[in-house]
Backbone bond lengths (Angstrom), bond angles and torsions (degrees), N, CA, C in turn:
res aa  C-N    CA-C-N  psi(-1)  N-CA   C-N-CA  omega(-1)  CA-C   N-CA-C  phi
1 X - - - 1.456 - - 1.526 108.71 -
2 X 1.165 124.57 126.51 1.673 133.49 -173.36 1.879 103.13 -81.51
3 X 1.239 100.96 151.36 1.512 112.36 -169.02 1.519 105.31 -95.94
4 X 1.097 110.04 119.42 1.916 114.49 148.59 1.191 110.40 -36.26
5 X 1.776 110.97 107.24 1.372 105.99 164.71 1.551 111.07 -81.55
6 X 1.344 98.27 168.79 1.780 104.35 -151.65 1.680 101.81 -89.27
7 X 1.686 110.84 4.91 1.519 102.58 164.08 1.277 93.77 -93.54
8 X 1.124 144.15 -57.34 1.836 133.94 176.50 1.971 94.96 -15.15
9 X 1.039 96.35 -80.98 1.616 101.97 177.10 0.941 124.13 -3.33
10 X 1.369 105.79 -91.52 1.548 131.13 172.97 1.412 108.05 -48.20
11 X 1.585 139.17 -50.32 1.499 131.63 -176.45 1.385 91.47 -76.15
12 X 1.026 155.06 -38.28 1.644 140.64 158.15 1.336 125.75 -41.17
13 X 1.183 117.31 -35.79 1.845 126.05 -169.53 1.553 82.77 -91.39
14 X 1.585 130.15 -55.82 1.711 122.51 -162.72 1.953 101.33 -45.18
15 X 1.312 92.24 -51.92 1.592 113.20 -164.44 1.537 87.96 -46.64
16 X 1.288 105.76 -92.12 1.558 102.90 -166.18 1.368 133.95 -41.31
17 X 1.531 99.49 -31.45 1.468 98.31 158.87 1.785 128.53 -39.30
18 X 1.965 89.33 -60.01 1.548 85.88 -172.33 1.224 97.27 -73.50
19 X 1.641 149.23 -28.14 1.346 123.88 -163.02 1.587 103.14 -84.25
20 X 1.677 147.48 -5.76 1.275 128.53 118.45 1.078 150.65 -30.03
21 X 1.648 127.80 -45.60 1.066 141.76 -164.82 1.846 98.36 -100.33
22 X 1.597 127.97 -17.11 1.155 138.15 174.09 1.890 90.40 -66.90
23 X 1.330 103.43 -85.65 2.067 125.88 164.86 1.494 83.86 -0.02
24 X 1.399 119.07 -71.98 1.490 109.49 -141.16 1.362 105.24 -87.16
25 X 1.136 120.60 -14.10 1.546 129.50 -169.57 1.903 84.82 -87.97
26 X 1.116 126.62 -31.51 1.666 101.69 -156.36 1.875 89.94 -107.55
27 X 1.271 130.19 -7.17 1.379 120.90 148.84 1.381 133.05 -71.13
28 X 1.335 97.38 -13.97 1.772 99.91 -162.60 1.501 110.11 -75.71
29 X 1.697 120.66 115.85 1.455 108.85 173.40 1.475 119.56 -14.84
30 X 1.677 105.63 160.18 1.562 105.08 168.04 1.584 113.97 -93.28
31 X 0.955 116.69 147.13 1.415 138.80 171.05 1.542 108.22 -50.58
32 X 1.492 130.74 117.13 1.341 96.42 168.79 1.593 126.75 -98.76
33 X 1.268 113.88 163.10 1.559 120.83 -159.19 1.317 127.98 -105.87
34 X 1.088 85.93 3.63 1.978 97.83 164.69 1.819 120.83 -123.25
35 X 0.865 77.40 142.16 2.202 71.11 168.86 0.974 107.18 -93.21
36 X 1.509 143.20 28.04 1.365 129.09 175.40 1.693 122.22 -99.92
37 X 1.615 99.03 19.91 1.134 89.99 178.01 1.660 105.75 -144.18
38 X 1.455 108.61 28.47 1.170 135.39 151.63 1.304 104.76 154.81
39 X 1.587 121.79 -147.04 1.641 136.77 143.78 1.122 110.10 -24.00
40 X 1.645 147.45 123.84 1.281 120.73 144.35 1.714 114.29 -100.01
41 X 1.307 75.38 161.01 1.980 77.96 -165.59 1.587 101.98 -91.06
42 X 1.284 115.72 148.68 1.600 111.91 171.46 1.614 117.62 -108.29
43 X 1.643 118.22 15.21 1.254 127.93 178.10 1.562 112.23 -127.58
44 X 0.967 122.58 137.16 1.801 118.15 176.09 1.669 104.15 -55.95
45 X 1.512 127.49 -11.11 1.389 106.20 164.94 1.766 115.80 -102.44
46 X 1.070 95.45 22.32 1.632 96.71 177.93 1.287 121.91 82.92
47 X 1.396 103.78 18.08 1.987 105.08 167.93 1.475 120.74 -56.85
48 X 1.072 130.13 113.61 1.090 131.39 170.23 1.860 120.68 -40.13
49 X 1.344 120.59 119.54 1.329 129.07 169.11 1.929 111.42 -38.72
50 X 1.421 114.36 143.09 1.559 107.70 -147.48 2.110 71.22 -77.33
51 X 1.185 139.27 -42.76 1.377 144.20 -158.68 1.726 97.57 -71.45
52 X 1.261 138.34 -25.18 1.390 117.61 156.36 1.371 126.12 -60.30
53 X 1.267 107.03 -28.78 1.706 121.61 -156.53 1.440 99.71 -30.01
């Protein structure tokens, strides 16, 4: 049986990384872009923008 060389590895772990962190970036609610309809948040958990404070 032939061995996984350990760059296979590594270009396997990079890959999936970005095609996770792509996944999560293109599910993640949108941000909204005005303040006119309250606070807008500048983080997907609702951190307040440092210019509302």
């Amino acid at each position: 049986m032939e061995r996984i060389s350990s760059r296979k590895v590594l270009f396997a772990t990079i890959g999936l990384a970005l095609v996770l962190v792509l996944a999560d970036h293109l599910m993640s609610p949108p941000l909204k872009a005005s303040s006119m309809d309250g606070p807008a948040a500048c983080a997907p958990c609702g951190a307040p923008c440092p210019s509302t404070r």
